[in-house]
FIDONU-884540 format. One record per atom (N, C-alpha, C): residue in three letters; x, y, z. Coordinates in pm, whole numbers, padded with zeros to 5 digits, always signed. Atoms other than C-alpha are relative to their C-alpha. Layout:
N
ALAXYZ;...
***
This chain:
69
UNK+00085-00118+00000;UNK+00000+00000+00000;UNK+00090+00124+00000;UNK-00130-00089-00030;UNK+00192+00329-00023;UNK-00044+00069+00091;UNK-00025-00066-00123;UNK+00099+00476+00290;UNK+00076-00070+00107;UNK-00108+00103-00101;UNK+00312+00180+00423;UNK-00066-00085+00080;UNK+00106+00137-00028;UNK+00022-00033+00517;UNK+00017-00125-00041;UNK+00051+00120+00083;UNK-00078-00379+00479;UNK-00140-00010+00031;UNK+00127+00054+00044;UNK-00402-00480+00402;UNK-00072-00076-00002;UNK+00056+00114+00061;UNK-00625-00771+00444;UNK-00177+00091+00014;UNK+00122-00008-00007;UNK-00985-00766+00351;UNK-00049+00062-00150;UNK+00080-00006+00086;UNK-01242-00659+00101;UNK+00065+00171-00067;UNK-00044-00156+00078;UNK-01173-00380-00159;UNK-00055-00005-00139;UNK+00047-00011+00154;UNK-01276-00271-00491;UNK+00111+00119-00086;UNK-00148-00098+00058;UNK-01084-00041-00805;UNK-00080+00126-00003;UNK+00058-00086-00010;UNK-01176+00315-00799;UNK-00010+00036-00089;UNK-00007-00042+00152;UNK-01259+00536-01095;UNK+00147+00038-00054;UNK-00146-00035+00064;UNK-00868+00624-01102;UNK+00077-00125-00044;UNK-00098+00117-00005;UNK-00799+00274-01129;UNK+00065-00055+00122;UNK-00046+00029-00134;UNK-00673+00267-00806;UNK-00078-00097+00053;UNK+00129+00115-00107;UNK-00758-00013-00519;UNK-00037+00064+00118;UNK+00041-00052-00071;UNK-00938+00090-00263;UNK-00041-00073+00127;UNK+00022+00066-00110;UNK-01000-00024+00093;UNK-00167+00000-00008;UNK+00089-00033+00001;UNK-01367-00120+00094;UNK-00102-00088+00046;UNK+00059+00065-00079;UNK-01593-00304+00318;UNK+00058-00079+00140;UNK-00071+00030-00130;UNK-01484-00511+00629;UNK+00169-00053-00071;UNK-00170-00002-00006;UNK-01061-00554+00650;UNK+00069+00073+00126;UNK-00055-00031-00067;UNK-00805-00514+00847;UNK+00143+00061-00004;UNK-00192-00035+00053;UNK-00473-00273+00810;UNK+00095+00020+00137;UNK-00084-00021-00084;UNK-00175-00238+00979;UNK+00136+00104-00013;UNK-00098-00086+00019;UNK+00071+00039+01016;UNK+00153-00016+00056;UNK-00118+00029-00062;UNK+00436+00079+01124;UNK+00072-00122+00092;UNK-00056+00117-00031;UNK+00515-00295+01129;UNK-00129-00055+00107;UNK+00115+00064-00060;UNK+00170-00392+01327;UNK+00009+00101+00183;UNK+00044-00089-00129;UNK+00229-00073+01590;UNK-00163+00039+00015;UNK+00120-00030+00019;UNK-00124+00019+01509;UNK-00077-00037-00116;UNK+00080+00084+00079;UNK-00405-00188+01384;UNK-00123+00064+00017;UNK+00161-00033-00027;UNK-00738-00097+01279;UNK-00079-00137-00079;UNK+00063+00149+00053;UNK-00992-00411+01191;UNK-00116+00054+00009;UNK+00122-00051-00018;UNK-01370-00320+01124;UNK-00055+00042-00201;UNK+00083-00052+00121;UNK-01539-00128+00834;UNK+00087+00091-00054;UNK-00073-00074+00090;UNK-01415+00053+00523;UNK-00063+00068-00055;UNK+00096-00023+00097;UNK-01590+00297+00291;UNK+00083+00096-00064;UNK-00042-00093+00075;UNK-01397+00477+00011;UNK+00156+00014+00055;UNK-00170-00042-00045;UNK-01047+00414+00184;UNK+00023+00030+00127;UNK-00019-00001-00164;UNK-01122+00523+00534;UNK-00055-00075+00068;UNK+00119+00075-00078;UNK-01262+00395+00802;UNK-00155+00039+00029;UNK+00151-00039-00026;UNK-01645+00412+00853;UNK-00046-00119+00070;UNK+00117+00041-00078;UNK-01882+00269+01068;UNK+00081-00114+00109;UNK-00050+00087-00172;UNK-01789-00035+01349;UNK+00139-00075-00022;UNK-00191+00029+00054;UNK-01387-00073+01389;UNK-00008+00028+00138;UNK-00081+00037-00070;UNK-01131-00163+01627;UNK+00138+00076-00021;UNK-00143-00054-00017;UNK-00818+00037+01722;UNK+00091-00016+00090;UNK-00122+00047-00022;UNK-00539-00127+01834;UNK+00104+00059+00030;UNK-00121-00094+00022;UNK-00208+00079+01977;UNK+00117-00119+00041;UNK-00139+00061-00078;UNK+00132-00089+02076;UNK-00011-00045+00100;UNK-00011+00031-00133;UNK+00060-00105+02404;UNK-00116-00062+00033;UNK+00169+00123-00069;UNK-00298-00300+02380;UNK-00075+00098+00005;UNK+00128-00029-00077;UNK-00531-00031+02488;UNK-00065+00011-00216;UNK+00094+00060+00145;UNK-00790-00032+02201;UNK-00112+00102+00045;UNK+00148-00060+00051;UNK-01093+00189+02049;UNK-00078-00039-00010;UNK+00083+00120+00081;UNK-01390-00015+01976;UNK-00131+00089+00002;UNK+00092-00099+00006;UNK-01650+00237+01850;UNK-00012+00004-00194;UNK+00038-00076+00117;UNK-01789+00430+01549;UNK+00127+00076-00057;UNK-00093-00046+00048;UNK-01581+00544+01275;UNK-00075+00072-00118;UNK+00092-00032+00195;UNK-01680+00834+00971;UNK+00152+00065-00009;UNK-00109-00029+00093;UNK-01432+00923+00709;UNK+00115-00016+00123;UNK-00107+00053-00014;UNK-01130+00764+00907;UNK+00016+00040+00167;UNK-00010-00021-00121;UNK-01210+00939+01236;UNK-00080-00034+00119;UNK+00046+00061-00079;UNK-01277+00799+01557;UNK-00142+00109+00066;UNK+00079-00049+00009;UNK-01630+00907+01636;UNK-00059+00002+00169;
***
């Protein structure tokens, strides 16, 4: 991914051609320091997700356009 992600889960191609993060999946950032697992819509996060830090404590809430709600 080039924001330096990995990726599992559902996705589709966008009108640029691009792939897009898109329905339930799970990414991971800076080597699995921070995980989010839950819902996708258009690349961010939306609706019921899981946030994961280094140290365990965790989000488990509402998500629109990528922010914790």
């Amino acid at each position: 991914m080039p924001d330096n992600s990995s990726y599992t889960g559902c996705g589709r191609i966008a009108q640029d051609g691009q792939f897009e993060r898109h329905g339930k999946g799970q990414a991971e950032w800076d080597e699995g320091r921070l995980i989010y697992e839950g819902e996708w819509e258009d690349n961010l996060q939306n609706g019921q997700g899981v946030e994961t830090k280094e140290d365990g404590s965790q989000y488990v809430g509402q998500f629109y356009d990528g922010r914790k709600q």
